[in-house]
N, C-alpha and C positions, 0 to 999 in steps of 0.2 A: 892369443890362440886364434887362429883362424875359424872363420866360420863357413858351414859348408853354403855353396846358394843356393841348395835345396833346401833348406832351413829356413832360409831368408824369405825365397819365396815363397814357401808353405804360412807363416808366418803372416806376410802381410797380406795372402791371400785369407788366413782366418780373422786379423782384422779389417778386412773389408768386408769382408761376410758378417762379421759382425754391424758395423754400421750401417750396411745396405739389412740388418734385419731390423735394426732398434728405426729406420725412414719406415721401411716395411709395415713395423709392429704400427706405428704410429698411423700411414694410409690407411692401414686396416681398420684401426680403430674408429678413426675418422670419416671413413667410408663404409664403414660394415654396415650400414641401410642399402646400400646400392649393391653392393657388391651380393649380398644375403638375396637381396630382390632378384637380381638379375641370376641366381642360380636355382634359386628356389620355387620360381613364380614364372609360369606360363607367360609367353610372348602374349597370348588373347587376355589379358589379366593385365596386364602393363598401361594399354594406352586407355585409361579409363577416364573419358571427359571430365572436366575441372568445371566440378558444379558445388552453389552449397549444401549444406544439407546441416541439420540442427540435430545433435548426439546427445540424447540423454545418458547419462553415467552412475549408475544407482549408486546408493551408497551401501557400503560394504562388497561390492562389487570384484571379485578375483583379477587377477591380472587376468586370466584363462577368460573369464568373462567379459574384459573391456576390453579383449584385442578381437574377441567372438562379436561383438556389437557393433567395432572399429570393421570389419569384413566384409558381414551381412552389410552394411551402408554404403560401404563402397568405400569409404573412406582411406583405407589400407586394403592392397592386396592379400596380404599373408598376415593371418591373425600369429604365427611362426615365428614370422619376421617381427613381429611391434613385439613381440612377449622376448626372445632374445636381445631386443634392442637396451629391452630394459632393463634385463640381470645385466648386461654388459655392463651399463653404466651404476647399474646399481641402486634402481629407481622403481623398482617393483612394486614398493609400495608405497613413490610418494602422489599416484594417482589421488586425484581431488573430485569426489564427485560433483557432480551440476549436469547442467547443459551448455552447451556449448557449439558455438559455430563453426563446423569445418568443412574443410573441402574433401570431395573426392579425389581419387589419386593422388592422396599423398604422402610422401615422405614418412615412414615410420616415426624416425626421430623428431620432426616437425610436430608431430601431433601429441608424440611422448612431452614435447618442452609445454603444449598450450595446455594441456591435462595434468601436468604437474601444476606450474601456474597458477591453478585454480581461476582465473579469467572466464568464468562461465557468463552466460546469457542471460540477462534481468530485465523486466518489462516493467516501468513504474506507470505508476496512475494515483493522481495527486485528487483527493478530495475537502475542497475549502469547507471553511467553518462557516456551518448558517445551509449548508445543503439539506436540500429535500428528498423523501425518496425519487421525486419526480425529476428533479434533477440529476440527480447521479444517475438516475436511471438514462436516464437520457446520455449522461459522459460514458458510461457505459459502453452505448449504444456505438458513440463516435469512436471510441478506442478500442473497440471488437470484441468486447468481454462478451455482450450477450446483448439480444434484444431488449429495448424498450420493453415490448411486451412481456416476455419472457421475465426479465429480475421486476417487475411489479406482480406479476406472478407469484413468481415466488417469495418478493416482500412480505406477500398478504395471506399466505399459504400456510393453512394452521397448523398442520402437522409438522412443517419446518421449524415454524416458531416453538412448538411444544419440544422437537429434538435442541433447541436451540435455549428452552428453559427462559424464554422471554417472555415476560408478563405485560403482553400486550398484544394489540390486534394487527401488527404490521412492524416492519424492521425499522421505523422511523422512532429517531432518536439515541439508537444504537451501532449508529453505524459511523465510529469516530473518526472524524475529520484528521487526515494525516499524508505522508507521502508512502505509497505501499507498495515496495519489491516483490516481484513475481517469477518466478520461472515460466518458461516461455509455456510449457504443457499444463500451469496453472492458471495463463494468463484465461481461457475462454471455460473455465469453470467457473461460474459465479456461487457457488455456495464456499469454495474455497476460499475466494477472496471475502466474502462476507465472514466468512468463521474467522478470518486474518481479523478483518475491522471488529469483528464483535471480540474478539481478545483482545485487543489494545484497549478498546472500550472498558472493557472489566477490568483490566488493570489497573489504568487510569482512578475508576471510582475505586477500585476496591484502596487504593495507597492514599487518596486522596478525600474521597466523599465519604464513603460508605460511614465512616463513625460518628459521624457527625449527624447522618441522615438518621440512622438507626436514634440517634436521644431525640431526633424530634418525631422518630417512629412514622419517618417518609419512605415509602416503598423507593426501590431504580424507580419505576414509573413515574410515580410523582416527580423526583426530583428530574427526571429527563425531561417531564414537558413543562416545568419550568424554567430548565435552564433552556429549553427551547426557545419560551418566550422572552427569555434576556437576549438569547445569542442576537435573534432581532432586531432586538429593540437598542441594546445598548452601543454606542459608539467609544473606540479605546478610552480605556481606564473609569470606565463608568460603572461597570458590570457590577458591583457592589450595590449602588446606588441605586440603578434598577432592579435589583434583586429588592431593595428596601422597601419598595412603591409598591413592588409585587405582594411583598411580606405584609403592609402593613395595612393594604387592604383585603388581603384573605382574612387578616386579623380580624376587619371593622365590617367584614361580609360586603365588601362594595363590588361591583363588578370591576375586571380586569381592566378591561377595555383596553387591550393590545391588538393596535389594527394590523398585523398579520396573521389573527387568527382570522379577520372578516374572510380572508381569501383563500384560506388553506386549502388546496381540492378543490377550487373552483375556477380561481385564475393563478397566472404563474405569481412566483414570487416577484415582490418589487413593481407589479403593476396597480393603476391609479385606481384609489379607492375613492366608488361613489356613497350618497346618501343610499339609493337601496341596497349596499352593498354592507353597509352599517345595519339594515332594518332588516335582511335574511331571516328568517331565522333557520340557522342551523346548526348542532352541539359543538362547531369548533369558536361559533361566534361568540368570545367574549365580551359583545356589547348586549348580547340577548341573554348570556347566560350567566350563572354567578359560579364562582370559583375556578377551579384550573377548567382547560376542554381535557376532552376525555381520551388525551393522546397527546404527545410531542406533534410538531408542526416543520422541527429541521432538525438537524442532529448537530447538536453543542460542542463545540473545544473544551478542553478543559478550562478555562478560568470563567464560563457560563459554568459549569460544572457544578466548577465547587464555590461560587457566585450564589446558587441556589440554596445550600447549607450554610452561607456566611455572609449574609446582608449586611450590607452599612450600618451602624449605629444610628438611625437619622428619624426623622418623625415623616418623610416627604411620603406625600398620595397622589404626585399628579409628574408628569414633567412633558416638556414641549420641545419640540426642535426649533435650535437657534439658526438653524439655517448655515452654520459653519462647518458641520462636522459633529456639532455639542448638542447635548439638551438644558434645556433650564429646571430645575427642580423647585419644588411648592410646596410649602405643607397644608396650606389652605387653596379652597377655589375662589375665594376672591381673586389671591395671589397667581393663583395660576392665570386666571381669564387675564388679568393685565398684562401677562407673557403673550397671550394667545392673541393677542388686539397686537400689540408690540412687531410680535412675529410672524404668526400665520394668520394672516386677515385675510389672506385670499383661499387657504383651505378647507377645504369642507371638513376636516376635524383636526383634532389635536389629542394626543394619547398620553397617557390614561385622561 
């Protein structure tokens, strides 16, 4: 049967219309940021310098509202354009909130991929074990959280401690030693990062201390400022040990004699203790005073922690530094003095 070539050519003329629409469908898709942009959005709207800028993204946040926030910043031209971009794909709601770093002018689709992602902005600030408030205070200082002045301030500030249900005169010994992620808008809050560290901190004891403390009917306080004075004093795998010495002359009423309380508040940590530095008197010096001082002196890691509620088995009341790293442990002072002639001759003291 012959065929007409009107036929023929109608024919291949609707399958080329068809592949020139499925290339078509497919540019579009591919291109539908630019193509949306450049009909939608003013030529004066277009060349918007390529700066950064730091996008908070609340959480529970509308599509209508993250492309509203994405505009005002500059970030995107057409709040129109990013909200289309993302039924298209179908990603309406796989927005992730945080913060996050982006540019201005750009790209709907671009901004759609780093928001899904969840890649947002984190600020860490690592606080060692054995910190003082005057320390941190001070790291603080150098990584922009807040003034020096300013978090001893508010360390010491009664009403924060009262919201904060701390039974004590200052945020020392509460404040657990850890590495603490921040959003960038939390980063210069210093009550938020504090409330961060004071929650790790009560987790910590409450999983690990609290029951223990409770049968020997030791407040957090207590057991804080003396896992204070182990964090100190003890060198790795000892902290049982000095727990022991601690324990077992509060036992026998002896004074502590732990020479980082001579200096607490007066000089930094780790500087040289003299004889009048021993002869002070004042309530953190455990050579003038008997029993705990009347506060932490740093703020303890967990195995000072729970060191505090679970001493060694041991009879020891004295120990000295070997000068290695280690201490030597004594149950008598005879014993000990032989350590201290042995080892620190040239010291002006030896602890306890």
């Amino acid at each position: 049967m012959k065929v007409p070539v009107l036929s023929v050519i109608k024919t291949v003329s609707a399958l080329i219309l068809l592949v020139l629409l499925a290339v078509g469908g497919h540019y579009l898709y591919s291109n539908l940021p630019g193509i949306l942009q450049h009909f939608l959005v003013a030529d004066s709207q277009k060349n918007i310098p390529r700066e950064d800028v730091i996008v908070a993204i609340p959480k529970g946040a509308s599509l209508s509202e993250v492309g509203a926030i994405l505009q005002e910043q500059g970030v995107v031209s057409s709040k129109l354009v990013f909200k289309v971009v993302a039924f298209i794909r179908g990603e309406q709601r796989s927005v992730k909130a945080g913060d996050y770093l982006l540019k201005t002018g750009s790209e709907p689709g671009d901004v759609l991929d780093l928001l899904i992602s969840g890649k947002t902005l984190v600020f860490s600030i690592t606080i060692p074990e054995g910190y003082n408030i005057f320390q941190v205070a001070d790291l603080f200082e150098l990584r922009g959280v807040t003034s020096k002045k300013d978090f001893l301030d508010l360390a010491n500030d009664p009403e924060f401690l009262k919201e904060l249900q701390i039974d004590g005169s200052s945020l020392e010994g509460f404040l657990f030693p850890d590495t603490y992620f921040l959003r960038p808008a939390e980063k210069s809050n210093a009550k938020v990062v504090v409330r961060k560290m004071l929650n790790r901190f009560r987790s910590v004891y409450d999983k690990y201390v609290r029951g223990t403390a409770e049968e020997y009917g030791w407040s957090p306080l207590q057991v804080v400022t003396l896992a204070s004075l182990i964090e100190k004093e003890a060198k790795p795998n000892e902290h049982a040990l000095v727990s022991a010495v601690f324990h077992n002359r509060l036992r026998q009423k002896m004074k502590l004699q732990c020479d980082p309380t001579v200096i607490y508040g007066i000089k930094p940590m780790g500087a040289r203790i003299t004889r009048s530095d021993l002869d002070r008197k004042q309530p953190y010096n455990t050579y003038q005073v008997t029993g705990l001082p009347p506060g932490p002196i740093a703020n303890p890691g967990k195995e000072s922690l729970v060191a505090a509620v679970q001493p060694a088995s041991v009879d020891y009341l004295y120990f000295v530094s070997k000068n290695d790293g280690s201490h030597q442990f004594s149950s008598s002072l005879n014993e000990h003095n032989k350590w201290v002639n042995l080892y620190q001759k040239q010291n002006v003291s030896a602890t306890p």
